[in-house]
C-alpha positions, 0 to 999 in steps of 0.5 A: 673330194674337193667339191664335197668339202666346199658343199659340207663347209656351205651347208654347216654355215647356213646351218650354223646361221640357222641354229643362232638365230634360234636361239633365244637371248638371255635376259630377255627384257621384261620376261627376265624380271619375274624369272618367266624365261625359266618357268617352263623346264621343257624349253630349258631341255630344248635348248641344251639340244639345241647348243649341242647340235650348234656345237656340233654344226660350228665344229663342223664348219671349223674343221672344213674350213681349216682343211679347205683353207690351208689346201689339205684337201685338193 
């Protein structure tokens, strides 16, 4: 049970690392002046999938990390 635990906690990391990355900053210089970054409302729907999968992954990797850290699982 161990084992699985430690493999869930390192897949949800590189996974969380992964879905970061992918985000697209807010603000994002020159495009932001003429409100480009806003014109296009399938890339909005995008990325609200995208921060409900991160939440998801990054709750995840906190639980795994809670049990695993304070010995729960052994």
């Amino acid at each position: 049970m161990l084992g699985f635990f430690q493999a869930v906690q390192v897949i949800s990391g590189a996974l969380l690392i992964l879905l970061i990355l992918l985000h697209s900053p807010k603000g994002a210089g020159l495009a932001a002046i003429g409100d480009a970054a806003q014109l296009f409302s399938s890339q909005r729907s995008v990325e609200a999938g995208l921060n409900k999968f991160t939440a998801i992954i990054s709750t995840i990797f906190i639980v795994s990390s809670i049990l695993l850290g304070f010995g729960i699982i052994r």
